[in-house]
C-alpha positions, 0 to 999 in steps of 0.5 A: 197264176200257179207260178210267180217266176218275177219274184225271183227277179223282183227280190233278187236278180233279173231274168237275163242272169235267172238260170245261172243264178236260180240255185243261188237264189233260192239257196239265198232265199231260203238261208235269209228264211224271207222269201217273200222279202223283194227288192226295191224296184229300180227306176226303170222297172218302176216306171214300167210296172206303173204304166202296166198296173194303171193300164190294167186297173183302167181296163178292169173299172171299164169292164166292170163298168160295162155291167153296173148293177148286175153282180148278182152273187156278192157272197160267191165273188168274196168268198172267192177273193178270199181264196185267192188271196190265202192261195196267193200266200202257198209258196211252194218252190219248184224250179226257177220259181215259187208256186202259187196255186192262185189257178184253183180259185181263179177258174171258180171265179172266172165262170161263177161271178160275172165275167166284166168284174173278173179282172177287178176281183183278180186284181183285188185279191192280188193285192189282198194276198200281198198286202200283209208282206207289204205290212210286215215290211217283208215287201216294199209298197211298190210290190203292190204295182208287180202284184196289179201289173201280173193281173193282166192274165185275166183279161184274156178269160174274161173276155171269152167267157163274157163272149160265150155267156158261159157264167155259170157250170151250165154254160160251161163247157170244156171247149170254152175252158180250153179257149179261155185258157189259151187266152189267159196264156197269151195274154200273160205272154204278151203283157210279161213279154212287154214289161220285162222288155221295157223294165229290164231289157229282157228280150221275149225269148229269153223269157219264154223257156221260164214262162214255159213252166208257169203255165205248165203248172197252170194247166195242170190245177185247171181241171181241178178248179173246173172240177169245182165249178161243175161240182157248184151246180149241185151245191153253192159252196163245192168250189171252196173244196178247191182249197183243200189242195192248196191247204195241203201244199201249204203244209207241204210246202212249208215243210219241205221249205223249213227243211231246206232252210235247216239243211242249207243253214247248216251246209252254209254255216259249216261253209262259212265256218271253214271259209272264215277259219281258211280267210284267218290261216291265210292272213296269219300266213301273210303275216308271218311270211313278212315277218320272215321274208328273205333278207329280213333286218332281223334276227333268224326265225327262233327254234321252235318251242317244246311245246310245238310237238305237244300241239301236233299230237293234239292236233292229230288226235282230233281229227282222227278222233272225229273222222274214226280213223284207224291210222294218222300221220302229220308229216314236215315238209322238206327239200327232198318231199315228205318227213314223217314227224307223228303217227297214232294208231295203226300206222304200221299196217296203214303206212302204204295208204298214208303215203299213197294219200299223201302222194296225191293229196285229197279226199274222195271215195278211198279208205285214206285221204291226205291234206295240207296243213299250213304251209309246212305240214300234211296230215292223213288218215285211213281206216281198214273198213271203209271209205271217207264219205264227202260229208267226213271229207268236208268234216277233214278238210275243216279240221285241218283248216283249224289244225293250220289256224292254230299252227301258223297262231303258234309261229305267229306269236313265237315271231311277234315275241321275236319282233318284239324284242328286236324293236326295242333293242333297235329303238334303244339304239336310236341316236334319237329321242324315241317317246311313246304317249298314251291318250291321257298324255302320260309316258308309256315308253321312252329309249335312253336318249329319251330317258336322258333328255326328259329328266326329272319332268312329268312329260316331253312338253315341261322337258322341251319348254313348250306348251303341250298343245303345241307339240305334234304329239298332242295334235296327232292324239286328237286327230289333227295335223302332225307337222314337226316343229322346231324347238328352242330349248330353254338354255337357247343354245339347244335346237330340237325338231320334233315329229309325231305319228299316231298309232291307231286301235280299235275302231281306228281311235288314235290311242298312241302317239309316237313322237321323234326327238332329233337334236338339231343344234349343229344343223341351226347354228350353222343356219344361223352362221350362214344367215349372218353371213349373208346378211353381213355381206348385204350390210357390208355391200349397202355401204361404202361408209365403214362408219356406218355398216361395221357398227350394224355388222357388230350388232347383227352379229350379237343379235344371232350368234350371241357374244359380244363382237367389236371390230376394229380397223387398223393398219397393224396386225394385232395377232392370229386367231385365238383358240376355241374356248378363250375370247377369240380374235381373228385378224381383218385381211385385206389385199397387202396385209392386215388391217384390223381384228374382230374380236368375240368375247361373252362366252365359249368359242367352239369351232363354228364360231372361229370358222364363222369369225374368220369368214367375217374377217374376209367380208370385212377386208374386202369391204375395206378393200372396195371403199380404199379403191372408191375413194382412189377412184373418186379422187381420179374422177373428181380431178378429171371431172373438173378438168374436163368440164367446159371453162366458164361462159365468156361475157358476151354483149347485151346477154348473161350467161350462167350454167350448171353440171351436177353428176347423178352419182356425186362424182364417183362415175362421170355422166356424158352430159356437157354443155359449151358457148362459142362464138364464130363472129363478135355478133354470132354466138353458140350455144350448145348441150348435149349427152352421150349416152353412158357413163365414165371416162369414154362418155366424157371423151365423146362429149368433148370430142363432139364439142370440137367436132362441132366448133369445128363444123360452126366454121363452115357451116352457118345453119344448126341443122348443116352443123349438126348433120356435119357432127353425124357424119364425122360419128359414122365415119369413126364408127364409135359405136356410141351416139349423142343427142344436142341441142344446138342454137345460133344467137345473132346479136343486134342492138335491142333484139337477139335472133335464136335459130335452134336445131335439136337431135333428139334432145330435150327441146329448150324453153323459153322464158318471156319477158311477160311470163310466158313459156314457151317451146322453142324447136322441133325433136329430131334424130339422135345422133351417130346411128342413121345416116339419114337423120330429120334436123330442123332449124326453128328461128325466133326473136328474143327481146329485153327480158328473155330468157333461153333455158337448155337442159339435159332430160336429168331434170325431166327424169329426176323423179324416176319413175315418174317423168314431169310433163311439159305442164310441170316443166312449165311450171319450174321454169314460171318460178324463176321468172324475173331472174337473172341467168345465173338465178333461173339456173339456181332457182331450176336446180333447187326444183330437184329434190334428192339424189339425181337418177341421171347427170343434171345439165342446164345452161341460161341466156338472157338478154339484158333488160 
């Protein structure tokens, strides 16, 4: 084919984007001096040109097989490989495309060698003319597939040629070449219509404008690859005159390539040069413009120097000079417009034209021509003769952009030198410890508090009193994390938090490490109070045994504030606090008075310490306060304690009785557990326990009053379950609020043998110890009561014989290991380890199972029937 339109879309874009990118493409191509240079395929054109080169290559091995044995002129077919494959290396641009004058060999070799084997030879020497770009690397190895898969136009010939005998100059006729290119025309349609559509998405009308011109070149070297076929009827060799065009395009072509190359180079570097110089004005602009933002913490911009004018003129000079211009102007601009501030040459007879140019600024065909240079300036020139061409225009515009360039580097440097000293002054007026350290460690800056605080140490580390690694400076040289750290100074009455930044170079290499110094002493010792303070209070509170916390509450106090700390307790006051700077002493008060001191001594007392003192003195009294009002409330518990509690068990005939009340809270908060034995009748005994469900005076109210309540119902009524229903009732009626769980048992007593009938609302159901061992449960639960009307009560009725023993208790035995609960196997258990013992030994022997401080009131109450 004379024309390679996919080589543009194998190497640089796809043919969807060709026509708006084609003048970029080839300017691309031709700046990078490779245009045989091809992308790698993506993997969907991959797939596409493999199944279209395998399809061809099986085509083409059939064909020639079809004729095995009968290629009769090998010197002929190689020859003609070998100028296709050199022709394949002509690339001439044109258009959209790159030519190739392939057409001047192909039709020699269409009808000098046999038709079968033309497709083989085309897809040979395809590959032959790519190969050395797939060599050099100018190429991938998947070009060899585009180069197999475009090979397809030479089926169609093949076949006519084959069809019409027409092998040789002879037999071939004009009408036949025009039908032979035909076919190679729709053949290549058809095969580049379905790779692109299925390789790029490339719909077939899109592709027929490009495709239009390919073949218009093909047409147009045919008759000269004819011209060769008929010329080697008379000599063997004519047809390889074809390559004479094809040699001179090549020349041609690499001379008009070489020449665009050398001009869009120059285009495109003068381009480039003016782009990057426009890139750096604007981002000195940038930051010169932050450096002067309205409101800036800085001073004012600095005047500018003297030899700002010296640079102007400069400045102006050469681009009058390169352009030849008669007349310059530099102009300042103003509120009110323009300001001249420079003019050279004939500016008197140009002022018109300067200012005519300078109203409408830019360059074109005129004698004058006027640009902005920077922000503040403009600059124009003029001739008298002639006008600027858009060369010298493209020459203005690059020279202004390098006059800007050097102005905005001029204020950039007067503004950094600004900046400059204005951050020092400010770091040298930083309350705080400012530290700058190269890489190496070694100081490069420090403000005075720095200064100050370093001394005479080698670095910020020896000054701190710490490890180097273990500053945030040091970690951020490396690269790690920065987090501040709190130090301790040596003396430890010194707290300093220290924090770093890096400051990074070239290559972004941390260079520098900027480390903060803030003394945070006051902030730590008032942590330090507070964390006393509350500690001193959980002390205080764990207690109430001042004997026991004031001792921890000196010791703590030495321990984080420092000193020596005694407190005292007293009834006298022994004077207010001392003054800062003396051993302090601050008065303990208590509600009523003074009753005691707390006295600090072992070094100075500033301030915080008196605050903190006093705060202590506060705590303490009211520590004091809370135990003087326990032990007068543990007085009056203890006396109404023992006052409300039942009198002893009375004797009663054939039974020993024996009971038991331990308070959980060792007499400091009454429980509602309560016991009691009455009889109705010299043979008819009760027993009776219960709990009310809370604490303090009023549970031990409502436990006698349902003590009496329930005496009361034993009047009249001879059944438990009758008495305890009566009690629920009585509760109801007066609409306490608080309810109560009993366990309620009648004892008949008859000579040798006692009748048990229990009832039990919602109490712990009791045990009963046989004569032989056994325990056993006695009851059914039922329904507290004082919360429903309608309550379950049950009476469940048995013998007790010589030996037997009846155990009640309240569930402070069963929950004395809260959390955990014993099981009836556990409680089985204890009750087995007093077996053989008397009442009052069951009782003491069940007890002394309970290990430790009771969660709940403990209450147990023994019957047992004499041996």
């Amino acid at each position: 084919m004379s024309v390679q339109p996919k080589q543009p879309h194998s190497g640089t874009g796809s043919l969807r984007r060709f026509f708006g990118a084609a003048a970029a493409v080839a300017e691309e191509l031709l700046t990078r001096r490779r245009p045989a240079v091809a992308r790698p395929l993506a993997s969907r054109e991959r797939r596409t040109e493999a199944v279209a080169a395998g399809l061809f290559v099986l085509v083409a091995l059939a064909m020639a097989a079809a004729i095995a044995g009968h290629f009769y002129d090998g010197v002929t077919g190689g020859l003609l490989v070998l100028c296709y494959a050199l022709l394949r290396r002509v690339r001439f641009q044109l258009g959209p495309g790159l030519i190739r004058p392939t057409q001047l060999a192909f039709v020699p070799m269409a009808f000098l060698t046999p038709a079968p084997w033309l497709p083989a030879l085309v897809g040979l020497a395809s590959v032959l003319g790519e190969l050395p770009d797939v060599l050099r690397r100018r190429a991938p190895l998947e070009r060899v597939l585009v180069v197999l898969a475009d090979s397809w136009y030479s089926v169609g010939p093949a076949l006519v040629i084959a069809a019409a005998g027409a092998n040789s100059g002879e037999a071939a006729g004009w009408g036949v070449l025009l039908v032979a290119l035909a076919a190679q025309f729709a053949v290549d349609l058809a095969a580049s219509s379905a790779r692109e559509w299925f390789g790029a998405g490339i719909r077939p009308l899109e592709l027929i404008p490009v495709l239009a011109l390919v073949y218009l070149i093909d047409a147009t070297f045919t008759p000269i690859g004819y011209l060769g076929v008929l010329a080697a009827e008379e000599h063997r060799f004519a047809y390889l005159l074809a390559i004479a065009p094809g040699a001179v395009l090549g020349l041609l072509a690499e001379e008009r390539n070489a020449r665009m190359a050398h001009e869009i180079e120059l285009e495109r570097a003068f381009r480039r040069g003016t782009r990057a110089l426009t890139d750096r004005t604007a981002a000195l602009r940038s930051q010169a413009g932050s450096l002067r933002r309205p409101g800036r913490r800085f001073g004012e911009a600095v005047a500018a120097p003297q030899d700002r004018a010296v640079l102007e003129r400069v400045l102006l000079g050469m681009i009058a000079d390169a352009v030849q211009a008669d007349g310059a102007r530099l102009s300042l601009r103003v509120e009110d417009g323009l300001q001249p501030r420079l003019e050279i040459g004939a500016g008197e007879r140009l002022g018109d034209a300067l200012a005519a140019a300078e109203a409408t600024p830019g360059c074109g065909a005129s004698p004058a021509a006027a640009l902005a240079v920077g922000e503040e300036h403009v600059v124009a020139v003029a001739r008298e003769s002639r006008s600027f061409s858009p060369v010298e225009c493209e020459l203005i515009e690059h020279l202004a952009a390098q006059a800007a360039l050097a102005l905005e580097n001029l204020r950039l440097g007067e503004l950094i030198s600004q900046a400059e000293g204005e951050l020092r002054a400010i770091l040298e007026s930083v309350a705080e410890a400012v530290v700058v350290e190269d890489a190496s460690g070694r100081l490069v800056y420090g403000n005075p508090v720095a200064d100050a605080l370093i001394g005479d140490a080698p670095d910020l580390a020896s000054s701190l009193g710490v490890a180097p690694t273990l500053l945030p400076g040091d970690m951020a040289l490396i690269g790690e994390s920065t987090d501040p750290i709190v130090v301790r100074h040596d003396d430890g009455r010194r707290w300093s938090r220290v924090k770093a930044s890096p400051v990074g170079g070239e290559h972004d290499r941390t260079h520098l490490a900027v480390s903060i110094v803030e003394d945070i002493t006051e902030i730590k010792q008032a942590e330090e109070a507070q964390r006393f303070l509350a500690e001193s209070s959980r002390v205080l509170a764990s207690s109430l045994d001042l004997r026991d916390t004031l001792p921890r509450v000196e010791r703590l106090a030495e321990a984080l504030l420092g000193g020596e700390w005694t407190i005292e307790i007293d009834e006298t006051p022994r004077g207010t606090a001392s003054r800062p700077g003396e051993a302090l002493t601050v008065p303990i008060r208590v509600r009523g008075g003074v009753a005691g001191t707390i006295t600090r001594t072992g070094g100075p007392a500033g301030p915080l310490e008196t605050a903190v003192a006093e705060d202590l003195g506060l705590r303490v009294g009211a520590a004091i306060d809370i135990a003087r009002l326990s032990r007068a409330r543990a007085v009056i518990t203890q006396s109404l304690h023992t006052s409300l509690l039942p009198p002893p068990s009375p004797a009663i005939p054939g039974l020993e009785t024996a009971a038991l009340y331990r308070p959980a809270s060792a007499g400091h908060d009454i429980g509602g557990d309560f016991y009691d034995v009455f009889s109705t009748d010299p043979d008819v005994w009760f027993l009776l326990i219960g709990d009310v469900r809370g604490k303090g005076t009023a549970a031990v109210a409502a436990g006698a009053l349902t003590r009496t309540a329930i005496r009361a119902a034993a009047m009249r009524h001879r059944a438990p379950s009758a008495i305890l229903r009566r009690l629920n009732s009585e509760m109801l009626a007066r609409q306490a609020g608080a309810f109560v769980t009993i366990a309620c048992v009648r004892l008949d007593i008859q000579p040798g043998v006692v009748t048990a009938t229990v009832s039990c609302g919602g109490h712990p159901i009791p045990r009963i110890l046989r004569a032989d061992g056994v325990v056993e449960a006695f009851g059914t639960a039922g329904t507290l009561l004082g919360v429903l009307s309608s309550v379950r009560l049950e009476n469940t009725t048995t013998r007790l014989y010589p030996g037997d023993a009846l155990i009640l208790y309240t569930d402070g035995l069963t929950h004395a290991a809260e959390p955990v609960h014993w099981t009836p196997e556990q409680l089985h258990t204890v009750i087995f380890g007093a077996f053989g013992r008397s009442a009052e030994g069951i009782v003491d022997q069940i007890a002394a199972t309970v290990e430790g401080p009771l969660r709940d009131d403990l209450a147990l109450l023994a019957a047992r029937v004499e041996p």
